[in-house]
Structures are given as structure tokens and as C-alpha cells.
N, C-alpha and C positions, 0 to 999 in steps of 0.2 A: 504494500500500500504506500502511496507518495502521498506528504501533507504540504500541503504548500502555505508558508505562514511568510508574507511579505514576499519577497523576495526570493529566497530559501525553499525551496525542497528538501523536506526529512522523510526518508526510506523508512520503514516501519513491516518488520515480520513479525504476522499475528500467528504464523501458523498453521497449520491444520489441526480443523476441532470436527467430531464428531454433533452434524447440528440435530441430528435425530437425539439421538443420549440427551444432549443440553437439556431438548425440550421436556424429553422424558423422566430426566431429572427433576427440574423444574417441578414440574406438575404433581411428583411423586411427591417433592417437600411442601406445594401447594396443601397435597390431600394428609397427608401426615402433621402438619401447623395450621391447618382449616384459614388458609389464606386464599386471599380470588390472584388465580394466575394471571401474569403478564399479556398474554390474548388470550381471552374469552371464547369460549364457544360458538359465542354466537358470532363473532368473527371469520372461523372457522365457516360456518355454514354462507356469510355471506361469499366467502373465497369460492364455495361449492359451488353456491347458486351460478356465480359468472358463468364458472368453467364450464357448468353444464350449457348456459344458454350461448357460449361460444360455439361447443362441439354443434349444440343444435343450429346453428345460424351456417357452418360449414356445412355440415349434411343439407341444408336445405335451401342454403344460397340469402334466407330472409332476413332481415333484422331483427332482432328479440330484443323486447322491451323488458328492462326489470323493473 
């Protein structure tokens, strides 16, 4: 990752992380501390809603309204 602050360019390795685990993690300590997770389910189901009415608008050429 390059951060560019003024002038300057600073290089930055983040690594490889496992972003499946994170979430899983996450939400594990979410449901073990009865904390509300970082995104919501219902985030989750708007993410769904799109992809679905994208696939659908490719099969059928239309435009889907959500």
C-alpha cells in the first residue's frame, strides 16, 4: 500500500490476512460478549438483494428496480 502524505510517498506492508477468519472471529466474540457486530445482517442481505437483481438484469437484459 503507498500513502501519500504531502509530498512523500510511504510504502506500507499490511500483509496477508485471512479476511474470512477476521470476520469469523469477529462475530464469534460478537456472540460470546452479546455485542452488535461491525456489519449487520441486514447489510449483509442488502449486499444479496443487489447481486441477485444484477444476475437477474444479465439473464434478462432489463433493468431491476430495488
Amino acid at each position: 500500500m503507498r500513502v501519500k502524505k504531502g509530498n512523500a510517498i510511504e510504502e506500507r506492508d499490511l500483509g496477508q490476512r485471512d479476511h474470512f477468519a477476521l470476520e469469523m472471529d469477529h462475530m464469534s466474540d460478537c456472540v460470546m460478549n452479546n455485542r452488535e457486530p461491525s456489519t449487520p445482517g441486514e447489510e449483509g442481505l442488502r449486499d444479496l438483494r443487489i447481486m441477485t437483481a444484477i444476475y437477474e438484469a444479465a439473464r434478462t437484459g432489463k433493468t431491476i428496480k430495488l
